[in-house]
C-alpha positions as CSV (number, residue, x, y, z in Angstrom):
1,X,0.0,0.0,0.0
2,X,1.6,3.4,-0.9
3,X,-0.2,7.0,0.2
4,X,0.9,8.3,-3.3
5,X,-2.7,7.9,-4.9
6,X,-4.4,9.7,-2.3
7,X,-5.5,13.1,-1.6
8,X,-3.0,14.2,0.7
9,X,-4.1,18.1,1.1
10,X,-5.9,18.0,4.1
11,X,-5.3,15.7,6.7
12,X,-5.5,15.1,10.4
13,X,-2.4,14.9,12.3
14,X,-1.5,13.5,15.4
15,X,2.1,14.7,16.2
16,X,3.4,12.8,20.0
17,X,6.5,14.7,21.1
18,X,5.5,18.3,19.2
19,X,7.0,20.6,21.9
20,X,10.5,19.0,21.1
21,X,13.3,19.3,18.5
22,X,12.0,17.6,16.0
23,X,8.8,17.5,17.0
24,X,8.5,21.6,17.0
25,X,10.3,21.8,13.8
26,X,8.0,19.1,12.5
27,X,5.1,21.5,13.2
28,X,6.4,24.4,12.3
29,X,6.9,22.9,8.9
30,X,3.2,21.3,8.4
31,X,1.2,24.7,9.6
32,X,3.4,26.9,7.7
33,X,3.8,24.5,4.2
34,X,0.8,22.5,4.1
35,X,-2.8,22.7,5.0
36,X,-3.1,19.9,7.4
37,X,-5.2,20.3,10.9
38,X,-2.3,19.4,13.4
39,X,-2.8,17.8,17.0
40,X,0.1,17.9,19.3
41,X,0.5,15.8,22.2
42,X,2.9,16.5,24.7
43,X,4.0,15.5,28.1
44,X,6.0,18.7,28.9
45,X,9.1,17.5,30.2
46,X,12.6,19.0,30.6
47,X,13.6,19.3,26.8
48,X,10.0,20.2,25.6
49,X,9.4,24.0,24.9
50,X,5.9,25.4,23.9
51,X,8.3,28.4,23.1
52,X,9.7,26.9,20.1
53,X,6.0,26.8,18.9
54,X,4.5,30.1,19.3
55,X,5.1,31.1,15.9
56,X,2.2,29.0,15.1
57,X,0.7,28.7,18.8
58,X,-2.0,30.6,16.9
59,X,-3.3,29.4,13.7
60,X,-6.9,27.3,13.8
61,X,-5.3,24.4,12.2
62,X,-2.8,23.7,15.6
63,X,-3.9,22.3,18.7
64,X,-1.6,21.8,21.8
65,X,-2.8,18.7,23.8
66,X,-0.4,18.5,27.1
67,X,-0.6,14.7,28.3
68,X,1.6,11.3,28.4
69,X,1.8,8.4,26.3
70,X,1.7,5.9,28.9
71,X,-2.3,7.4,29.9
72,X,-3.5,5.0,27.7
73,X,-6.9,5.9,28.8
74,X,-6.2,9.8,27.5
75,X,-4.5,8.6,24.3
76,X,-7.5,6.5,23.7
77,X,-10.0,9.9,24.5
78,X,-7.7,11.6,22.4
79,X,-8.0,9.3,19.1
80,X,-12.0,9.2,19.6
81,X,-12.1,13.3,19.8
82,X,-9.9,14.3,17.1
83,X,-10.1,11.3,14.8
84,X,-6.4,11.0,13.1
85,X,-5.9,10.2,9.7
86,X,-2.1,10.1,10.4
87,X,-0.1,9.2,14.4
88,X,3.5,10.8,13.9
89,X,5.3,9.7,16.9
90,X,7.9,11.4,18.2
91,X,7.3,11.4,21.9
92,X,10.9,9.4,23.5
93,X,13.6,10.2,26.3
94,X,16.3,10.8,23.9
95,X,19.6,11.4,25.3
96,X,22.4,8.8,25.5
97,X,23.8,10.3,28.7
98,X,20.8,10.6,30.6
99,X,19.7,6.8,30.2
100,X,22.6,5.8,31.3
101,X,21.8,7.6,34.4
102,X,17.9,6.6,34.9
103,X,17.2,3.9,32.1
104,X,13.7,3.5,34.0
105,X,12.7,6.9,32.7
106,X,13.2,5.4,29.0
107,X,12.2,2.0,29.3
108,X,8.6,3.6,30.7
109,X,8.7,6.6,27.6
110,X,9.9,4.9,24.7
111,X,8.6,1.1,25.4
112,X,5.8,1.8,27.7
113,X,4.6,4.7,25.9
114,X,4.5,3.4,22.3
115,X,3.4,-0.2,22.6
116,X,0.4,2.5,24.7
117,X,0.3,3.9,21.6
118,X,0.5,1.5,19.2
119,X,-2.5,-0.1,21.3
120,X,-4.8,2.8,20.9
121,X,-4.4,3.6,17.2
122,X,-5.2,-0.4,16.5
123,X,-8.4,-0.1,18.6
124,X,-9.3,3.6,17.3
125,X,-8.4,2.2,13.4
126,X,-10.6,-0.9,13.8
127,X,-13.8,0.3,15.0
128,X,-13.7,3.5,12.9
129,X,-12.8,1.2,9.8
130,X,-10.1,4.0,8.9
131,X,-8.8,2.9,5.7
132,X,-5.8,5.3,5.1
133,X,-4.6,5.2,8.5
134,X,-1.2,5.2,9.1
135,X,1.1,5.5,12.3
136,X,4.4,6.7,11.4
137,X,7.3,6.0,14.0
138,X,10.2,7.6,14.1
139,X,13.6,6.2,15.9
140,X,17.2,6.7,15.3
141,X,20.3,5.0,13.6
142,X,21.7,4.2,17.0
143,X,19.4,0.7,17.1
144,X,21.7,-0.8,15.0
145,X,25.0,-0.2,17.0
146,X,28.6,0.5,16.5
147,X,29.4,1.0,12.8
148,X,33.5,0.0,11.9
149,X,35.4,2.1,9.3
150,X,33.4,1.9,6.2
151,X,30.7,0.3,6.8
152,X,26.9,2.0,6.4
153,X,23.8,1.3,8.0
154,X,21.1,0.1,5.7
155,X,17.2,-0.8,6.6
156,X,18.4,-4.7,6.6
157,X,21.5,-4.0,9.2
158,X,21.3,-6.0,12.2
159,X,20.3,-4.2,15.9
160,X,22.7,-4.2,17.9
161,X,21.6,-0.8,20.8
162,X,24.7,-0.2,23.1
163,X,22.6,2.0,25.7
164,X,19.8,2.0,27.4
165,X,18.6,4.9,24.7
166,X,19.1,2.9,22.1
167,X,18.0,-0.4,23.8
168,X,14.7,1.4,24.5
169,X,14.2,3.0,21.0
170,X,15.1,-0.8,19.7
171,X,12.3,-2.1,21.9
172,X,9.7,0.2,20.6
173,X,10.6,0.0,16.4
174,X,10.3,-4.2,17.2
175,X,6.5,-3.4,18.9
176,X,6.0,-1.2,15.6
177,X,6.6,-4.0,13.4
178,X,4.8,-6.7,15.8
179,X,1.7,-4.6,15.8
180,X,2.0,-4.4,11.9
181,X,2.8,-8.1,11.4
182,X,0.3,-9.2,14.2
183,X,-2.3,-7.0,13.8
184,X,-1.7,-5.7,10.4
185,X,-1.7,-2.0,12.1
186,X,-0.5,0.2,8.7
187,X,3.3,1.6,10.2
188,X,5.9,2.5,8.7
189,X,9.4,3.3,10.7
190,X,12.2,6.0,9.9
191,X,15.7,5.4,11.7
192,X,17.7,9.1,11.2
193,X,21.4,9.8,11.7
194,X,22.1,12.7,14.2
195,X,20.2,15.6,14.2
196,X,21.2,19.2,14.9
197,X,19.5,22.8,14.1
198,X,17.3,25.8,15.9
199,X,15.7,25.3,19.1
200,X,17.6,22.2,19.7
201,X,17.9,21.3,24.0
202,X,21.7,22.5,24.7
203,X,22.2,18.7,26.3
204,X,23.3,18.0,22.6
205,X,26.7,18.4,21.3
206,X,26.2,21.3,18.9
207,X,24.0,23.8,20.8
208,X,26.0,22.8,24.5
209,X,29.4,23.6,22.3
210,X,28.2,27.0,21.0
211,X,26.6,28.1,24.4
212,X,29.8,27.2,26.1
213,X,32.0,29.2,23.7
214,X,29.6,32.4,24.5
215,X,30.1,31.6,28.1
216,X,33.9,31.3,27.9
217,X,33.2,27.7,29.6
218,X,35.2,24.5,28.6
219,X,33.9,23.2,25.6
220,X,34.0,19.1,26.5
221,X,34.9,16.6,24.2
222,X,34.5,12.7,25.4
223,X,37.6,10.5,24.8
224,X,40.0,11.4,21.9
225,X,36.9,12.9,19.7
226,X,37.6,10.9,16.8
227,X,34.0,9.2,17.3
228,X,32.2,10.0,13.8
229,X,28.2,10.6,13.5
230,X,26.2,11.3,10.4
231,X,24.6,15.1,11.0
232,X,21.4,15.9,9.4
233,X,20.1,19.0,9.5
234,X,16.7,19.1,11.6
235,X,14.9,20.5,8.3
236,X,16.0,18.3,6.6
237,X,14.4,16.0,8.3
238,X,11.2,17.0,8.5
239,X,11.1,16.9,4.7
240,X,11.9,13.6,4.5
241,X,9.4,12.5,7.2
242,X,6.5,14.6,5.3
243,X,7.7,12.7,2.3
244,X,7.3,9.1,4.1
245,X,3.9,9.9,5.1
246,X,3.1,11.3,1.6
247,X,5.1,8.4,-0.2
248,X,6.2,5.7,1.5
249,X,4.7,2.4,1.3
250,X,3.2,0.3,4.4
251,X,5.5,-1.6,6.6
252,X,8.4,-0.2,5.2
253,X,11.2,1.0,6.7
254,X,13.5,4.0,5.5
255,X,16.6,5.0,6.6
256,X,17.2,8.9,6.8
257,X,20.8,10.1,6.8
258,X,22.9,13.5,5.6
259,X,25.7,12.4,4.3
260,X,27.6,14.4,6.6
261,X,30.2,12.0,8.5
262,X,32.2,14.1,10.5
263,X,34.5,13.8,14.0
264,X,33.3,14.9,17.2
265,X,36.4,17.3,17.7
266,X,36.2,18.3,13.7
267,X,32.5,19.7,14.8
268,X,34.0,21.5,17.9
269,X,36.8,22.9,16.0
270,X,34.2,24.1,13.2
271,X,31.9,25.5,15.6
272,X,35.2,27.6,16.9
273,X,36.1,28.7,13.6
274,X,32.6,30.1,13.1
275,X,32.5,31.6,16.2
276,X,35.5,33.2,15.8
277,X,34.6,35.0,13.0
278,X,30.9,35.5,13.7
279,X,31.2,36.4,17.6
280,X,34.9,37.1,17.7
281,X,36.4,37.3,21.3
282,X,36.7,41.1,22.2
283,X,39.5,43.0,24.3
284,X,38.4,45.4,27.2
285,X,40.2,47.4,29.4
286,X,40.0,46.6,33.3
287,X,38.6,49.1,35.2
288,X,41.0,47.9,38.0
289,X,44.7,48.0,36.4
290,X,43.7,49.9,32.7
291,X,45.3,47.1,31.3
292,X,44.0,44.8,27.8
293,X,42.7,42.2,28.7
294,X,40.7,39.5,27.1
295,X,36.6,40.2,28.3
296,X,37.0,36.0,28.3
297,X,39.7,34.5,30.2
298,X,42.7,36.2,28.0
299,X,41.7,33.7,25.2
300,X,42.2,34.5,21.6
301,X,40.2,31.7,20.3
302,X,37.6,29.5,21.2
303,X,39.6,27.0,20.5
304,X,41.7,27.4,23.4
305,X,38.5,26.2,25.2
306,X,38.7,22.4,24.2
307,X,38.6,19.9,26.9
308,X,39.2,16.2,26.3
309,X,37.2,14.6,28.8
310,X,36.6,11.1,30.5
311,X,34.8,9.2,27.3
312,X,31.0,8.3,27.5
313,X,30.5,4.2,29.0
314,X,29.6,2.1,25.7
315,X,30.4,5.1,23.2
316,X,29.8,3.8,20.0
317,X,32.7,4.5,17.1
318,X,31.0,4.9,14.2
319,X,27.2,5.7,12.9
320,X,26.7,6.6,9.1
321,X,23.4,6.1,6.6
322,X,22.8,4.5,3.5
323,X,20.0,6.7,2.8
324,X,19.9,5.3,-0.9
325,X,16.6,3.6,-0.3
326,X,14.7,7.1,0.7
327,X,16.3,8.9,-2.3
328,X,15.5,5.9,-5.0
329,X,12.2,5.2,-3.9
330,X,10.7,8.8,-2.7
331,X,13.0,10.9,-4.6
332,X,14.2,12.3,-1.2
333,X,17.3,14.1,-0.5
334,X,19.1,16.5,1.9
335,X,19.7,20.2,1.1
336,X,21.6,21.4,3.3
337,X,25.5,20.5,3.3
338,X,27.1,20.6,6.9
339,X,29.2,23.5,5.9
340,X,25.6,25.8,5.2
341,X,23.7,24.2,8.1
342,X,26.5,24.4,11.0
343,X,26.7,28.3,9.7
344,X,22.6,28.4,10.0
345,X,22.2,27.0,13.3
346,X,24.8,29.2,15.3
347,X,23.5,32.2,13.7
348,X,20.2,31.1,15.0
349,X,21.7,30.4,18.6
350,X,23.6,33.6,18.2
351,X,20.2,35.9,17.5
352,X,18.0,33.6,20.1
353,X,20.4,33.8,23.6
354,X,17.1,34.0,25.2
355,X,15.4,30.8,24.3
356,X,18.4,29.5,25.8
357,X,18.5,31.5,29.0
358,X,14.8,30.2,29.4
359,X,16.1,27.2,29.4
360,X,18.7,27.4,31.8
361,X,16.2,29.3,34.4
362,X,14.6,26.0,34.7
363,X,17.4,24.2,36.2
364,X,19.5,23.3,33.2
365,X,23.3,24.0,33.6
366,X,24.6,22.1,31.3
367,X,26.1,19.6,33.4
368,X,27.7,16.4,32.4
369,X,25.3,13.6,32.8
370,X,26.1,9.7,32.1
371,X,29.3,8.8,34.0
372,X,29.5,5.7,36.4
């Protein structure tokens, strides 16, 4: 079954996770580029941010629903009331460190919640005899482990989860295709390399870098850095998961990567370079002793800020996408090069310090998380 032959202008859309990274940007991208009526269902927690929504917070086609997946009886009450053509489900605990800390806390989200999920939209799809229905789950590339040198991830590569994140996000994309196989539930699953972009939670490598930097703090890089990931830029992203849902065919899976392999420290020691020319440190005089000195430690470059830290337990080598199927199949692609969307995203940081602070006011320091 493929969603090609059907009208696809004006849908119903459930989106679980919508206050998040991708979530929000998910949104953003469906009120402002389509005309579908949007539902978002949202628990709230830490890394959610109705702020990164209030561009759209507005419009009559967006509805903010706050709740959690594991209320089965509320997901259920929320399927009968709005009556989705389309389930989008973001909603997961998402970062490495943190489930190495309190793995309860994703078992419960990620497992819990979506086989909660996956429950509801099989009731709600058989007695409403919805024909076109279709739950869309999105996951990660980190299911299938630790890549070697040259290697790629395809949709046939073994799982192999190293952390409790990716144990948990395992867990829930085999419940996706037991419901489908089972029950014959329509699913289809994405698994996406590492994303980065605006409004992203500054736990995350890219934004914690570039908010350190401004704050003349130590910009920490686990182990050596030569760890590589595949970066795709959130936008990205969301086109190719609008594409799934518009192209893809039922019980498929497609793998969503950016062909952007890069070093952990070669993405510090960008994100320095562009600083440095974007935000460039600045000399002051002291008020005490009239002398120059740097406004930020007597640094000349953010550089000088790296800090090789103790390495993250179970940290994975290598992740990197075969994202052939996608781009054969649903003529799907990524536009933006590392190079363009690195630039983009500090600029956006850079212009937005107070979505950040906002953040931080609620407890956030930015501390390291995931050690034993």
């Amino acid at each position: 079954m493929s969603y090609t032959d059907i009208d696809f202008s004006d849908k119903t859309i459930l989106i679980t996770g919508g206050a998040g990274f991708i979530g929000s940007s998910l949104i953003r991208f469906l009120i402002n580029e389509t005309k579908h009526q949007v539902f978002n269902l949202d628990k709230l927690t830490y890394a959610s941010n109705p702020q990164s929504l209030i561009s759209v917070s507005k419009n009559s086609r967006y509805q903010f629903i706050q709740g959690d997946i594991c209320d089965k009886k509320k997901v259920s009450q929320i399927f009968k009331n709005f009556r989705p053509d389309i389930v989008m489900h973001l909603a997961a605990e998402t970062h490495v460190d943190r489930s190495i800390n309190k793995p309860e806390n994703f078992i419960q989200t990620n497992v819990i919640g979506t086989q909660v999920m996956l429950e509801c939209a099989r009731e709600y799809w058989n007695n409403h005899n919805q024909k076109n229905f279709l739950f869309h789950h999105i996951s990660t590339d980190e299911v299938y482990g630790s890549l070697n040198e040259t290697d790629l991830f395809t949709e046939q590569s073994n799982y192999d989860p190293s952390s409790p994140y990716s144990a948990s996000k395992a867990s829930s994309d085999h419940l996706v295709r037991a419901w489908h196989r089972t029950y014959g539930l329509p699913v289809i699953i994405t698994n996406c390399s590492n994303n980065y972009g605006p409004y992203q939670f500054p736990e995350k490598l890219i934004p914690l870098i570039i908010l350190n930097a401004l704050d003349a703090k130590p910009l920490p890089v686990y182990g050596d850095g030569q760890n590589i990931r595949d970066w795709l830029y959130v936008e990205d992203h969301v086109r190719a998961l609008y594409t799934v849902v518009n192209k893809g065919k039922v019980g498929e899976t497609y793998n969503i990567g950016g062909h952007n392999e890069i070093t952990n420290i070669k993405i510090v020691n960008t994100i320095c370079e562009i600083l440095d020319q974007l935000a460039p440190l600045k000399l002051e005089k002291n008020a005490n002793n009239n002398n120059l000195q740097s406004s930020k430690q007597c640094i000349k470059s953010y550089k000088n800020l790296i800090t090789f830290v103790q390495d993250r337990p179970g940290h994975d080598f290598r992740y990197a996408i075969n994202a052939s199927k996608i781009q054969k199949e649903l003529n799907w692609s990524p536009k933006e090069s590392f190079k363009t969307g690195i630039k983009k995203t500090i600029e956006w940081y850079l212009n937005n310090i107070n979505w950040c602070k906002n953040i931080e006011d609620k407890n956030y320091k930015r501390e390291r998380l995931g050690t034993l």
